[in-house]
C-alpha positions as CSV (number, residue, x, y, z in Angstrom):
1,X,0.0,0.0,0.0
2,X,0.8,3.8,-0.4
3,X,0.8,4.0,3.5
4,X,3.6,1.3,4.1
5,X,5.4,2.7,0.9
6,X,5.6,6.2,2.8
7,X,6.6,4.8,5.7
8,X,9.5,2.7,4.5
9,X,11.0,5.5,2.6
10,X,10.4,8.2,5.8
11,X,11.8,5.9,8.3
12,X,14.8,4.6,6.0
13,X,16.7,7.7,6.1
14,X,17.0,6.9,9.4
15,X,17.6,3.9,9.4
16,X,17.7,2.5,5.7
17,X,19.4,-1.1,6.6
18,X,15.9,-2.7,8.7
19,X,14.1,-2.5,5.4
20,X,16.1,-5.7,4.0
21,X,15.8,-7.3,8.1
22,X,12.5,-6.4,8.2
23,X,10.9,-7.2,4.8
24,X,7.0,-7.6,5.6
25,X,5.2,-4.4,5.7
26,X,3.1,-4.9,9.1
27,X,5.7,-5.9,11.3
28,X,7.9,-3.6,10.1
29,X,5.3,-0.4,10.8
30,X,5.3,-2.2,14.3
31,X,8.9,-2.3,14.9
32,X,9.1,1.5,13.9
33,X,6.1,2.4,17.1
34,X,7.6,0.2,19.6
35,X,11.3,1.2,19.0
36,X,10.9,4.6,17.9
37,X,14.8,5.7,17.6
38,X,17.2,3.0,16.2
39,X,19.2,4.0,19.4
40,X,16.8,2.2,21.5
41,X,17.0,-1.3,19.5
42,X,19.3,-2.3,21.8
43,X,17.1,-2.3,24.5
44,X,13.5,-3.1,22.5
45,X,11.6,-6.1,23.2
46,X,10.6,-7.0,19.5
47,X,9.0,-10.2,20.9
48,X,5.8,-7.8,21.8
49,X,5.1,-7.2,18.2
50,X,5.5,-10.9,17.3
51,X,9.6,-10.2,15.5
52,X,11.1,-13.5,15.9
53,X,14.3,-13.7,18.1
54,X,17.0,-13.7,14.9
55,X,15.1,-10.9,12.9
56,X,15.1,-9.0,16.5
57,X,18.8,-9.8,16.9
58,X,19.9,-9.0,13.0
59,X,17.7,-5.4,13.9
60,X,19.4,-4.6,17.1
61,X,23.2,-5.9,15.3
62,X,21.9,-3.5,12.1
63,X,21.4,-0.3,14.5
64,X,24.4,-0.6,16.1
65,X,26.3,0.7,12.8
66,X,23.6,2.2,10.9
67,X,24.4,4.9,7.7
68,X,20.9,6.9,8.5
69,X,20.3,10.3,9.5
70,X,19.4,11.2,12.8
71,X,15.6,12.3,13.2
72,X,13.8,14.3,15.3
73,X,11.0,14.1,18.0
74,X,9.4,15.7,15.5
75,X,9.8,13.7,12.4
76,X,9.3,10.6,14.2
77,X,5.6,12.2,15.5
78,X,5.1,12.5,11.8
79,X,6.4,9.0,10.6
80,X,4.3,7.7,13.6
81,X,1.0,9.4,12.0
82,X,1.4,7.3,8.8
């Protein structure tokens, strides 16, 4: 869909690797809500939104060394809304 189009291409210039980890479109709009920054992957339980324990792993290993932008509060509100 348009929505999860939007959302992949908002939320990959912050973090443009989880897009090849995370490759269906539901779980990865729920990864984006519950971790919010890729700064707090480390410390995300993806096992609330059903990621499976090596996806989780591969997403928190991925954020660690990640070539995105930083975002603001305010762009993450807005990524957040889609």
């Amino acid at each position: 869909t348009i929505s999860a189009m939007r959302l992949r291409e908002w939320y990959g210039w912050h973090f443009p690797e989880m897009g090849k980890i995370v490759t269906e479109n539901l779980a990865y709009a729920k990864v984006v809500k519950l971790m919010g920054l890729k700064v707090k992957a480390k410390d995300t339980k993806f096992g609330k939104v059903g990621v499976p324990e090596d996806i989780a792993a591969e997403v928190q290993k991925a954020a660690e060394t990640s070539m995105g932008t930083d975002i603001s509060d305010e762009d993450l509100a807005n990524v957040h809304i889609v």
